[in-house]
Structure formats: C-alpha cells, structure tokens
TIPAKOL-17435 format. One record per atom (N, C-alpha, C, CB): residue number from 0; residue in one letter; atom name; x negated, y, z. Coordinates in Angstrom, 2 decimals. Atoms other than C-alpha are relative to their C-alpha. Glycine has a CB too. Layout:
residues N
+-----+-----+------+---------+---------+---------+
:   n : res : atom :      px :      py :      pz :
+-----+-----+------+---------+---------+---------+
: NUM :   a :   CA :       X :       Y :       Z :
...
+-----+-----+------+---------+---------+---------+
END
This chain:
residues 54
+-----+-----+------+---------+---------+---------+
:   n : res : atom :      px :      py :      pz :
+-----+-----+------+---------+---------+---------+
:   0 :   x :    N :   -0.85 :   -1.18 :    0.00 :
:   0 :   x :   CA :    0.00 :    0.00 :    0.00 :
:   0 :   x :    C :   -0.89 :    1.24 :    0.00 :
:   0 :   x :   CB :    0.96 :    0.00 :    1.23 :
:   1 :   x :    N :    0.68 :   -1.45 :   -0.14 :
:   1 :   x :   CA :   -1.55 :    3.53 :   -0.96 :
:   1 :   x :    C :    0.30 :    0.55 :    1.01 :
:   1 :   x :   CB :    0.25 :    0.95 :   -0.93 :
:   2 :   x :    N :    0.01 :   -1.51 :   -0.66 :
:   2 :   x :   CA :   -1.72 :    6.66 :    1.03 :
:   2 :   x :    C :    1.40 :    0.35 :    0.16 :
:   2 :   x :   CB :   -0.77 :    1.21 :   -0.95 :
:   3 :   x :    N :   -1.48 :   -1.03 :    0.22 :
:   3 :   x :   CA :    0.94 :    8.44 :   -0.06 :
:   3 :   x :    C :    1.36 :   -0.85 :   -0.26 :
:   3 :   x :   CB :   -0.17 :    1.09 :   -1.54 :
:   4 :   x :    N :   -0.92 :    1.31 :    0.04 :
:   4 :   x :   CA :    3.05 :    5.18 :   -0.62 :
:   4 :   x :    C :    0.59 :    0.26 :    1.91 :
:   4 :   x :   CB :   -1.25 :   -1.92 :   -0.46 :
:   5 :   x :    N :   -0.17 :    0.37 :   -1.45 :
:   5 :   x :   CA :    2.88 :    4.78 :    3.17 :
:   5 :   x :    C :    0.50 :    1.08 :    0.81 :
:   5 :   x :   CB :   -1.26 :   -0.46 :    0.59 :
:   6 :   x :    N :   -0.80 :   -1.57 :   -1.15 :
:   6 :   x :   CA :    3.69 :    8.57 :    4.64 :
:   6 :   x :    C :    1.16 :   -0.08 :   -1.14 :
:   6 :   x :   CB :   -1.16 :    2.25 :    0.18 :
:   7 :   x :    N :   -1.03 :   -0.44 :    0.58 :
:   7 :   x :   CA :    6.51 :    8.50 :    2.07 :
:   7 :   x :    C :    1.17 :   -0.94 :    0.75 :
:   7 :   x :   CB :   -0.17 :   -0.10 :   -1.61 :
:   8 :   x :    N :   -0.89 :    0.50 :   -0.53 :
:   8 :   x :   CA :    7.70 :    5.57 :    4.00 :
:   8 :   x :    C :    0.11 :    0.17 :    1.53 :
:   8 :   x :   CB :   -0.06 :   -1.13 :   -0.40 :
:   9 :   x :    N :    0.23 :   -0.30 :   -1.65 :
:   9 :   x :   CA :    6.83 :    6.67 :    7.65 :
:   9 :   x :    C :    0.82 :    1.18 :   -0.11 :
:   9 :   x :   CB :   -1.71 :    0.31 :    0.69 :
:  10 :   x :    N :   -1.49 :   -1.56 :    0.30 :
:  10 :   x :   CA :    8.96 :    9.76 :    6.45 :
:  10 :   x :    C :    1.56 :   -0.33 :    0.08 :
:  10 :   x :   CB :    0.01 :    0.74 :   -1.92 :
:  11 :   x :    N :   -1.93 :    0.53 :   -0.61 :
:  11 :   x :   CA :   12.12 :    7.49 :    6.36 :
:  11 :   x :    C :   -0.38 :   -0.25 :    1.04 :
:  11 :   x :   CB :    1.06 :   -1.48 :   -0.62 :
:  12 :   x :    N :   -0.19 :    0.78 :   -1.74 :
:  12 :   x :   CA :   11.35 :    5.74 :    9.28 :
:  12 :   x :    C :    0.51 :    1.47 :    0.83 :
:  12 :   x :   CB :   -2.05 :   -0.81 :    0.92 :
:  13 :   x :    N :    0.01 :   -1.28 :   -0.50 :
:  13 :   x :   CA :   11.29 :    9.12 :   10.88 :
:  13 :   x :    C :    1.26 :    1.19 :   -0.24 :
:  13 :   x :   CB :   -1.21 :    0.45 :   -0.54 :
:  14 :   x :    N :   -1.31 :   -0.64 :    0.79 :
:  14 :   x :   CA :   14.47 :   10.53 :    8.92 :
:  14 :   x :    C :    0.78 :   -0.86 :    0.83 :
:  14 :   x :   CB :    0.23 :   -0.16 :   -1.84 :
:  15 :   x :    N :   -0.87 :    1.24 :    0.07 :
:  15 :   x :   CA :   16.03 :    7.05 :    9.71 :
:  15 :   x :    C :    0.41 :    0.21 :    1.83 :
:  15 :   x :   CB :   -1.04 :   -1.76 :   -0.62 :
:  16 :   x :    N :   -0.09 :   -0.32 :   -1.10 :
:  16 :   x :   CA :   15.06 :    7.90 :   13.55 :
:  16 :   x :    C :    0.64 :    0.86 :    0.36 :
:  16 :   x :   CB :   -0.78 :    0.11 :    0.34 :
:  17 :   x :    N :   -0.73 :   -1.71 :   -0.36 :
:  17 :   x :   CA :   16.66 :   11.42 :   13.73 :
:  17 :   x :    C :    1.50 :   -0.10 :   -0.25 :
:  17 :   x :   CB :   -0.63 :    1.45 :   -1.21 :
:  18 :   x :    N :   -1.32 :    0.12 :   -0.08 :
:  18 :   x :   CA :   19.57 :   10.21 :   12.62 :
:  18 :   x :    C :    0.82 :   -1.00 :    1.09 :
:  18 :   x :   CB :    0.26 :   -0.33 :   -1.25 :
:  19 :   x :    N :   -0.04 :    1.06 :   -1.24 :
:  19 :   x :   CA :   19.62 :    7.52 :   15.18 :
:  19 :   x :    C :    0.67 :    0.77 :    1.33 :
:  19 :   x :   CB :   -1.71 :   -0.56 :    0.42 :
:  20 :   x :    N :   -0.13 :   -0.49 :   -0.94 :
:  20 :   x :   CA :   19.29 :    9.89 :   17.92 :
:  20 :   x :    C :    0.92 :    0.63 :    0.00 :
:  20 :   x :   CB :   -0.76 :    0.44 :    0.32 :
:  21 :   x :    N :   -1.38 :   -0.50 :   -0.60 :
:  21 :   x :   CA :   22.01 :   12.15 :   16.96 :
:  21 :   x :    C :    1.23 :   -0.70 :    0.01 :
:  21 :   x :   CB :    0.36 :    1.08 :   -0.57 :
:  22 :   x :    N :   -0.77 :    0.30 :   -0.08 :
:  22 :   x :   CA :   24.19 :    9.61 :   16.62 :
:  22 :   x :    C :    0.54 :   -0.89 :    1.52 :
:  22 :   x :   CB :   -0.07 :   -0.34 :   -1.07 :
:  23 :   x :    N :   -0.37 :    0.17 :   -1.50 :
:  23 :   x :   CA :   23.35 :    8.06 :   19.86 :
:  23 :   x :    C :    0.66 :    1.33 :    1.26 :
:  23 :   x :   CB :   -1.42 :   -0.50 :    0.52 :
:  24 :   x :    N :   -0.13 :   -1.55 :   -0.72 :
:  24 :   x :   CA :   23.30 :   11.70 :   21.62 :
:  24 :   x :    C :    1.72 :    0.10 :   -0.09 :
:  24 :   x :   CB :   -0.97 :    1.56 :   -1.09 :
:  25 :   x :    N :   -1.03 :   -0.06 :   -0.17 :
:  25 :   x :   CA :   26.89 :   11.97 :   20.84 :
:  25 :   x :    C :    0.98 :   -0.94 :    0.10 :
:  25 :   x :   CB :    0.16 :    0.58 :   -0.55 :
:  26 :   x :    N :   -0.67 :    0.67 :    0.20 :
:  26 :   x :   CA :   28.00 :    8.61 :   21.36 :
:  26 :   x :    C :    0.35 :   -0.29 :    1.41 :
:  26 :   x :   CB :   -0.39 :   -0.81 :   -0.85 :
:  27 :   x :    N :   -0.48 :   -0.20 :   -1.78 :
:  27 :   x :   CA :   29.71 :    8.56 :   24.98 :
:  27 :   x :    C :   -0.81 :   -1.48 :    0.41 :
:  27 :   x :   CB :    2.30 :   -0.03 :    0.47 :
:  28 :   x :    N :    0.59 :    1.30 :   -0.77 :
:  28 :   x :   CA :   28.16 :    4.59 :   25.54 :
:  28 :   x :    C :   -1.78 :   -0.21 :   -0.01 :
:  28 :   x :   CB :    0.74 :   -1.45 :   -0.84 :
:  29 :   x :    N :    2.31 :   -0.26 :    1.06 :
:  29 :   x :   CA :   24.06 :    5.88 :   24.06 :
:  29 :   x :    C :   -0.14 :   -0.01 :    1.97 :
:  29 :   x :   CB :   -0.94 :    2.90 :   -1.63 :
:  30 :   x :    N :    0.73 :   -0.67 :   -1.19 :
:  30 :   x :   CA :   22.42 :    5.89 :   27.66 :
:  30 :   x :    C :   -1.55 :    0.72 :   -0.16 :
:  30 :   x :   CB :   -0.14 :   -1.16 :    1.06 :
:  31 :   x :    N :    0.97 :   -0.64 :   -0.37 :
:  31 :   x :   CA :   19.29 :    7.90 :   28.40 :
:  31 :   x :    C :   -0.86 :   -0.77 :   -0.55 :
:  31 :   x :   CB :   -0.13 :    0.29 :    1.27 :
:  32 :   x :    N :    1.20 :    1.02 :   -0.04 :
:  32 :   x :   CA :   17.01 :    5.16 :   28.56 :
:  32 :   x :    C :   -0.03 :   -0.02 :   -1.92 :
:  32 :   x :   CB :    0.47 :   -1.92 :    1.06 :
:  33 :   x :    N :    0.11 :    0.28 :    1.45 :
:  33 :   x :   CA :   17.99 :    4.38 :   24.80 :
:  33 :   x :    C :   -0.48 :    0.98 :   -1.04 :
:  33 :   x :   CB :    1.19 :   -0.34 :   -0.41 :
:  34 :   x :    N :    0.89 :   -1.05 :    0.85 :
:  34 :   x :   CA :   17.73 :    8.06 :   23.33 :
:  34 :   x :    C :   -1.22 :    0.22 :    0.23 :
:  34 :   x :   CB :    0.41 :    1.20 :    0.02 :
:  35 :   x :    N :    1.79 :   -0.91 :    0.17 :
:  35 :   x :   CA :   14.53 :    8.63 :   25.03 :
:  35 :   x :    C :   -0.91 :   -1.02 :   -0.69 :
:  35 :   x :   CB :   -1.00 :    0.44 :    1.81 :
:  36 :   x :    N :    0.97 :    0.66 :    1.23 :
:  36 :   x :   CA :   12.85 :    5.37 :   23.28 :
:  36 :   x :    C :    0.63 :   -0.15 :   -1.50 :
:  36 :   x :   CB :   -0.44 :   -1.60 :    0.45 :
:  37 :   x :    N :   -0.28 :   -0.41 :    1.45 :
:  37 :   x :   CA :   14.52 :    6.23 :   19.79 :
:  37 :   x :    C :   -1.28 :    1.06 :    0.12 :
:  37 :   x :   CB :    1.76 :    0.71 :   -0.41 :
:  38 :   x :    N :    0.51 :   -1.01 :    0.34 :
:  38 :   x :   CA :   12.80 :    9.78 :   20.36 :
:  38 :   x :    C :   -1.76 :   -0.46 :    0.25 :
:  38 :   x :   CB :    0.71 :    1.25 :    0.83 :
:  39 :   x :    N :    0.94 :    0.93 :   -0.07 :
:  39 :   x :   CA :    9.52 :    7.79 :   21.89 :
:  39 :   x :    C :   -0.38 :   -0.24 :   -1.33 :
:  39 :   x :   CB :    0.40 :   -1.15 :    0.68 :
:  40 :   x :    N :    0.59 :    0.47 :    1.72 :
:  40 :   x :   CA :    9.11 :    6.31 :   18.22 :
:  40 :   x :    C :    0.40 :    0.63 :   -1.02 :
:  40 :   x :   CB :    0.36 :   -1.36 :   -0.52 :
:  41 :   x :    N :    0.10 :   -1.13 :    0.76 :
:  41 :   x :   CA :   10.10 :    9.14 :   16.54 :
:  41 :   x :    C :   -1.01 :    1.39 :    0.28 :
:  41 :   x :   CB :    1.28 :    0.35 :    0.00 :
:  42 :   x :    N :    1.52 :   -1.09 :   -0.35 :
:  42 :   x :   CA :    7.08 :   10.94 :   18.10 :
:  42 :   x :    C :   -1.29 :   -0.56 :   -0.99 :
:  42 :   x :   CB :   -0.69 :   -0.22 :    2.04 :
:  43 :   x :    N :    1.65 :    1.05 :    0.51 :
:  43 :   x :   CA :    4.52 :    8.12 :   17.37 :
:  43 :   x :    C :   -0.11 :    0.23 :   -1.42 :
:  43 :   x :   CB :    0.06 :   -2.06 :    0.19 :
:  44 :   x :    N :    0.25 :   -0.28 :    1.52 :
:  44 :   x :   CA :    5.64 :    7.91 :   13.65 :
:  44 :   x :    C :   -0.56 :    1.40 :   -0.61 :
:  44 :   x :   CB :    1.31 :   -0.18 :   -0.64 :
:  45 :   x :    N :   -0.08 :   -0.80 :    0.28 :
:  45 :   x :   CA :    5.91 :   11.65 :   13.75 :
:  45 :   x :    C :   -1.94 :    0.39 :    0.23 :
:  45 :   x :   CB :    1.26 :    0.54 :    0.64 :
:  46 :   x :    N :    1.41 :    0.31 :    0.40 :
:  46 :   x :   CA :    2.06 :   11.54 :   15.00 :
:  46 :   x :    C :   -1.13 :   -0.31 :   -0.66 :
:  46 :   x :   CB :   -0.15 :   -0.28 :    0.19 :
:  47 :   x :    N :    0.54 :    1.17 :    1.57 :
:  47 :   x :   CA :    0.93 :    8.76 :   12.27 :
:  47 :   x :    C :    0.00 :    1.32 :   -1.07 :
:  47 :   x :   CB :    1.61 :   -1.71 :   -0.74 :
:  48 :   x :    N :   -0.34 :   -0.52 :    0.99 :
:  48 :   x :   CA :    2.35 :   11.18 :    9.96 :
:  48 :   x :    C :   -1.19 :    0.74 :   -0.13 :
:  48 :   x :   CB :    1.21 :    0.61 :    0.02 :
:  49 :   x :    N :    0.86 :   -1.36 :    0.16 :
:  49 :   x :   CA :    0.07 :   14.50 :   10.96 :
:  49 :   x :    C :   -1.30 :   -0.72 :    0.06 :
:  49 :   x :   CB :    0.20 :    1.31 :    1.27 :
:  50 :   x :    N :    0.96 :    0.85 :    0.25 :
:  50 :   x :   CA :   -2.74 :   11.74 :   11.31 :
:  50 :   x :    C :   -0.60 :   -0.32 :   -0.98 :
:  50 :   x :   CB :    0.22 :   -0.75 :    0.27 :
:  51 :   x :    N :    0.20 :    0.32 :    0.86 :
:  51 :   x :   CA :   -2.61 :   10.59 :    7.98 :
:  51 :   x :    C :   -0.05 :    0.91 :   -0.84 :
:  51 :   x :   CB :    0.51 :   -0.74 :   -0.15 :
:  52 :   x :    N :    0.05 :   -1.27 :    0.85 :
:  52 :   x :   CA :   -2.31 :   14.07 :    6.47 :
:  52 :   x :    C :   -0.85 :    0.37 :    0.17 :
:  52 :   x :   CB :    0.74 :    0.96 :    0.04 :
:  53 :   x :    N :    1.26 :   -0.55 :   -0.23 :
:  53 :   x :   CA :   -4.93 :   15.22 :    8.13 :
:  53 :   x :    C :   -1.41 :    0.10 :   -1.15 :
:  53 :   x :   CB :   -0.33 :   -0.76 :    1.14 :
+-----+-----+------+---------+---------+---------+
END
C-alpha cells in the first residue's frame, strides 16, 4: 500500500469515527465510557495522519 493510498484511508477511518461519535453523543443509551474510546481512536488515527504528512 503507498503513502498516499494509506492517509486517504486513515482519512475514512477518521471521517467514519466522527460520525460515530455524533451519533453516539446523541443517542440517549451511548455511555461515556464508549464516546470517550470512539474519540480515543479518533485521536490516534488523527495523530498517524499528521505523522505521515509530516
């Protein structure tokens, strides 16, 4: 897998995550524990990302 292959797909993951969270965030049964490790691995990827740009 190239470079730019790979942040194009760490970019969904990361899209895929954000949507995660707001759908947990407004879902009355999402607890805490769950949004904060969605947002947890929407850091890391989000990390990888500025990593690999670098």
């Amino acid at each position: 897998m190239s470079l730019s292959s790979h942040l194009v797909e760490l970019k969904r993951k990361h899209e895929h995550l954000s949507t995660e969270v707001e759908h947990a965030q407004r879902a009355p049964g999402s607890s805490d524990q769950e949004i904060a490790l969605l947002k947890k691995q929407k850091l890391k990827i989000k990390e990888e990302i500025s990593r690999l740009s670098a």
